[in-house]
N, C-alpha and C positions, 0 to 999 in steps of 0.2 A: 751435619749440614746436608741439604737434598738442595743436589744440583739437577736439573732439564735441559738437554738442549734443543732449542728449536727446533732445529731440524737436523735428524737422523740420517745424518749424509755420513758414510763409513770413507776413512780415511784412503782405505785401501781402493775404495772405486775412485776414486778424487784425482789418484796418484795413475790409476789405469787409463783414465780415461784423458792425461796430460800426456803419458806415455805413447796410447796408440793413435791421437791424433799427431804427434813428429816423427810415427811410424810412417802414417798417412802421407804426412806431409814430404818428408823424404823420398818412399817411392814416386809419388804424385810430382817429385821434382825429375828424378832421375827420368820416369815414362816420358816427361815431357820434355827433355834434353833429347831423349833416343827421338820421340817422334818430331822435333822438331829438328836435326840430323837430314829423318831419311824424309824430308820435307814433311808438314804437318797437312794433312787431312781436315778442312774445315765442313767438309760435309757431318750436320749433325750426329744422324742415326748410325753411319758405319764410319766417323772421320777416328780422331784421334784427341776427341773431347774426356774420354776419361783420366786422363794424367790430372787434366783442371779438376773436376769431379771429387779426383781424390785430396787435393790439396783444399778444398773447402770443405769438406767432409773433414780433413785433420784440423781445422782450424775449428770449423762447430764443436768435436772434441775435447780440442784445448779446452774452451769458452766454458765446456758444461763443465767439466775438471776444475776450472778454477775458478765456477759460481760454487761449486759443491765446495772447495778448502772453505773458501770466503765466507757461506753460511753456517761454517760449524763455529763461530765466534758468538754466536747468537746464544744465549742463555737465558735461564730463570732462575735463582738459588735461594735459598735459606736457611736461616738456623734459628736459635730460641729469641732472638732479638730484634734482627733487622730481615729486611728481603733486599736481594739486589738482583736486578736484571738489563741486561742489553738485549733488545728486539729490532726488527728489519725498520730503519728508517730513524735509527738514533746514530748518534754519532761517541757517546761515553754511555759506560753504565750508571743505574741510577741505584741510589740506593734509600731504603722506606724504613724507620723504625715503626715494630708494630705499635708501639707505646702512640706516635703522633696518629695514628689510622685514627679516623672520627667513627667513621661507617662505612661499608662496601655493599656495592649494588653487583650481584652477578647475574649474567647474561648470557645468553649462550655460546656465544665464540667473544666473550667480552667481559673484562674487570672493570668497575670505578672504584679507583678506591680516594675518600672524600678525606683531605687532608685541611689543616687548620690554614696553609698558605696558597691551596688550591683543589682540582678534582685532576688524578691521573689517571687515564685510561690506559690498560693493559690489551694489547689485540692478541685473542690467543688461536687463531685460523691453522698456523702452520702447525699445532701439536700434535704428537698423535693422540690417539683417543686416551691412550692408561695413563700418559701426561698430562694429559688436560682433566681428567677425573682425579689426579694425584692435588692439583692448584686447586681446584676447584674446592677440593676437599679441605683442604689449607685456609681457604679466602672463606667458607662457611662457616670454618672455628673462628676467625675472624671478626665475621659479623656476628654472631651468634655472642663472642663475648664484648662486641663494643656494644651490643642493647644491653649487657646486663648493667 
């Protein structure tokens, strides 16, 4: 079976990047206990605005941290029989026997593939390049054997 995943988000940055923003946000709490203490400074340029700074800065963090777990669920897979994939804006994965494929039309960042109970489009924008020449390569044996 050849599995793809959408997107190439590594697990390890995902988990970095959830880490150092409640690093962020932790100091960005403490700076701003201390500075609001020794009264807080609201003059922009030299006050005592980066406490805030940092605690937004940890929150954008978080947000990219946990866009990046959330898009590694995205896939494309196959084996000798069926294709199954979940892409950005489905809610379940879908799954295609090659046996029902009528015909496939490929596109440049785009699959149809022409089924007997409708037409499903594949959007393939987010792949990398050797993944999207891997499909491609796939969906052309595809069409190649639904003319003959």
């Amino acid at each position: 079976m050849t599995r793809i995943n959408v997107f190439s988000y590594p697990v390890w940055a995902a988990r970095m990047f959830v880490g150092l923003g409640v690093l962020m946000i932790l100091l960005g709490i403490i700076q701003f206990i201390f500075a609001i203490n020794d009264g807080f400074d609201p003059v922009f340029r030299s006050g005592d605005w980066g406490s805030v700074f940092s605690v937004f800065q940890g929150i954008l963090f978080i947000i990219m941290g946990t866009v990046g777990r959330i898009n590694r669920r995205y896939y494309l897979e196959w084996d000798e029989d069926e294709m199954r994939y979940l892409v950005p804006g489905m809610k379940q994965s879908v799954s295609i026997k090659f046996a029902d494929i009528k015909s496939v039309q490929l596109r440049l960042f785009e699959v149809r593939i022409h089924l007997a109970e409708g037409i499903r489009v594949l959007d393939l924008n987010n792949l990398q390049f050797e993944d999207l020449r891997n499909v491609k390569e796939k969906f052309e044996m595809l069409a190649r054997s639904s003319h003959s």
